[in-house]
C-alpha positions as CSV (number, residue, x, y, z in Angstrom):
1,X,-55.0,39.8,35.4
2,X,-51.9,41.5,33.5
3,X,-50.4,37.8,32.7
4,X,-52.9,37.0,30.9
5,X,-52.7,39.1,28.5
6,X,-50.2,38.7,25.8
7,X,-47.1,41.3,26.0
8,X,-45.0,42.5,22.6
9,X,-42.1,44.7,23.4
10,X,-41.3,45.6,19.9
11,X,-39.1,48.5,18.7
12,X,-41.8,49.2,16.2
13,X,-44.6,49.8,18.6
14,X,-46.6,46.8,18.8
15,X,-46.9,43.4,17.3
16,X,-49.5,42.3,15.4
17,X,-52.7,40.6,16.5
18,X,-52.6,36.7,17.1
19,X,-54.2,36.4,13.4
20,X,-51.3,38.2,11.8
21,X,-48.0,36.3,13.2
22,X,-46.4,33.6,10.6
23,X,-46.6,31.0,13.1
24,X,-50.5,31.6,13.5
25,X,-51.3,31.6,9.7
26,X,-48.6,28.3,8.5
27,X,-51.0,26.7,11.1
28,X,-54.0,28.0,9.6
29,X,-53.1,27.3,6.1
30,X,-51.4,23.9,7.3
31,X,-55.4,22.8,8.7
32,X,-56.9,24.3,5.1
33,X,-54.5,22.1,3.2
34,X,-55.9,19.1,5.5
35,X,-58.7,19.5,5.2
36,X,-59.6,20.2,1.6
37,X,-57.2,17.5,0.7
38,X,-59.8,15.1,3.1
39,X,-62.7,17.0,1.4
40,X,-61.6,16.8,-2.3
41,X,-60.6,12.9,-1.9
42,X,-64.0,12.5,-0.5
43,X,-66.2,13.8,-3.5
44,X,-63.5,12.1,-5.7
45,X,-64.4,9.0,-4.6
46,X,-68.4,9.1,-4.0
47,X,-68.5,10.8,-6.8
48,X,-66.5,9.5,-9.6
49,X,-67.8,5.9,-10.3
50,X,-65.2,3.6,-10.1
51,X,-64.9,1.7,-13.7
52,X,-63.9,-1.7,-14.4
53,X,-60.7,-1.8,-15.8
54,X,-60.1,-2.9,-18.9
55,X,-57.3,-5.4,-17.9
56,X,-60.6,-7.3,-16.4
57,X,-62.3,-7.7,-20.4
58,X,-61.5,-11.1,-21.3
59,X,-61.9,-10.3,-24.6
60,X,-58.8,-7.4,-24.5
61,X,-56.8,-9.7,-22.3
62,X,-54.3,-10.7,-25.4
63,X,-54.4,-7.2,-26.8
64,X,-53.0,-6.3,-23.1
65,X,-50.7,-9.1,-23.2
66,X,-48.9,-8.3,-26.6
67,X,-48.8,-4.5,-25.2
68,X,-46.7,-5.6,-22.0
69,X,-44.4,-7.5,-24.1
70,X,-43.1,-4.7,-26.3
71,X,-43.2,-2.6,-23.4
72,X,-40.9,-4.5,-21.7
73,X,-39.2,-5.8,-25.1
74,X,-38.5,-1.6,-25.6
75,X,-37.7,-0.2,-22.0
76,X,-37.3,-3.2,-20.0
77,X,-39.0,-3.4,-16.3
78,X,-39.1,0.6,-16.0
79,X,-41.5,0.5,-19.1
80,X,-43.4,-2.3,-17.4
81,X,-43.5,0.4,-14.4
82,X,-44.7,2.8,-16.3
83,X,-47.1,1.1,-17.8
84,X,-48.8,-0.1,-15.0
85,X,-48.7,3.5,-13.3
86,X,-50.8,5.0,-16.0
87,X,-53.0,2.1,-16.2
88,X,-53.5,2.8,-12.1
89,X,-54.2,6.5,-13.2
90,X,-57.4,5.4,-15.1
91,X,-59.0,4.2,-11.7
92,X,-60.9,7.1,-9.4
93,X,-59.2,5.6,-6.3
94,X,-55.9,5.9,-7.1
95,X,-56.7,9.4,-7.6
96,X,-58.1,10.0,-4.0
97,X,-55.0,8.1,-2.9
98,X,-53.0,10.6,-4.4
99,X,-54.8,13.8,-3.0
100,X,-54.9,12.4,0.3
101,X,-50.9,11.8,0.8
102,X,-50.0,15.3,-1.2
103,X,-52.7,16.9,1.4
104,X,-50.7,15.3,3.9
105,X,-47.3,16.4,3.0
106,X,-48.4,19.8,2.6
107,X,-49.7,19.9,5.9
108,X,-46.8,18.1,7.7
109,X,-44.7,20.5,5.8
110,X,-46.4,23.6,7.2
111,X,-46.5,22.4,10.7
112,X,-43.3,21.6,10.5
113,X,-41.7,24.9,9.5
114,X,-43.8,26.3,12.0
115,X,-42.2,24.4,14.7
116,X,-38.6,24.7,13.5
117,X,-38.8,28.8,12.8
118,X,-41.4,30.5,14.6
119,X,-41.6,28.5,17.8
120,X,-38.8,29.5,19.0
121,X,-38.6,33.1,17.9
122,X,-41.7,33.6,19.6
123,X,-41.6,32.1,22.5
124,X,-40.7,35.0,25.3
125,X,-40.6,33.9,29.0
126,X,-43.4,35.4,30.9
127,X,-44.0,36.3,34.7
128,X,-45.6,32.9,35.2
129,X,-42.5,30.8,33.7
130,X,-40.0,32.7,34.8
131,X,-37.7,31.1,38.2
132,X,-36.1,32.7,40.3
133,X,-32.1,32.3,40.1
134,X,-30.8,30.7,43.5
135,X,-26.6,30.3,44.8
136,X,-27.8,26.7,45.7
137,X,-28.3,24.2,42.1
138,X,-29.1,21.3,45.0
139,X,-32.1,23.6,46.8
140,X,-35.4,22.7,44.9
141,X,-38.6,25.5,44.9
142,X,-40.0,22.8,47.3
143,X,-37.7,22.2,49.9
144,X,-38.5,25.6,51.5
């Protein structure tokens, strides 16, 4: 069956194997990205024991008090911000959080240049796809 087989008229010879095309390897390296993301956030959090805050001691509960007020006192509510993003940063599942959605943008970012870019460039009509041209636009394949 020649249409099965995959056809590359190059000017160079031939074209590379499957394995070897941009398209095939931003896929490739858009799965890898997935799934060591998924894999990393997994051990992260079975893993890294998730501690009790120290928000939660009632007996640093008016040392964390005073420390919000001159927080906010010194940079207003983007100190406060702050200072409850790298209290979130202490905590293992914030962390998995994190890998997960970067693992996730880097994957949608790969898959997406592969659709916008190589797609189209490699997409060649083949014996199967191709119609044949007829006078009449209003004459379907079917009417015949």
């Amino acid at each position: 069956m020649e249409h099965d087989q995959h056809k590359c008229e190059n000017k160079a010879g031939g074209c590379p194997p499957p394995s070897k095309r941009p398209a095939a390897q931003l896929r490739k390296a858009g799965l890898i990205v997935l799934l060591a993301g998924f894999s990393i956030a997994g051990m992260i959090y079975a893993f890294v024991p998730e501690k009790p805050s120290s928000e939660e001691n009632p007996s640093l509960t008016e040392y964390h008090d005073k420390e919000d007020v001159a927080v906010q006192r010194m940079w207003g509510r983007e100190g406060s911000l702050t200072l409850e993003l790298t209290r979130s940063l202490k905590r293992a599942s914030t962390y998995t959080v994190l890998v997960i959605v970067v693992s996730v943008l880097g994957s949608f970012m790969c898959f997406y240049l592969v659709r916008d870019t190589y797609d189209e460039k490699d997409a060649q009509p083949t014996e199967a796809t191709k119609k044949p041209v007829s006078g009449d636009p209003a004459k379907s394949e079917h009417d015949g």
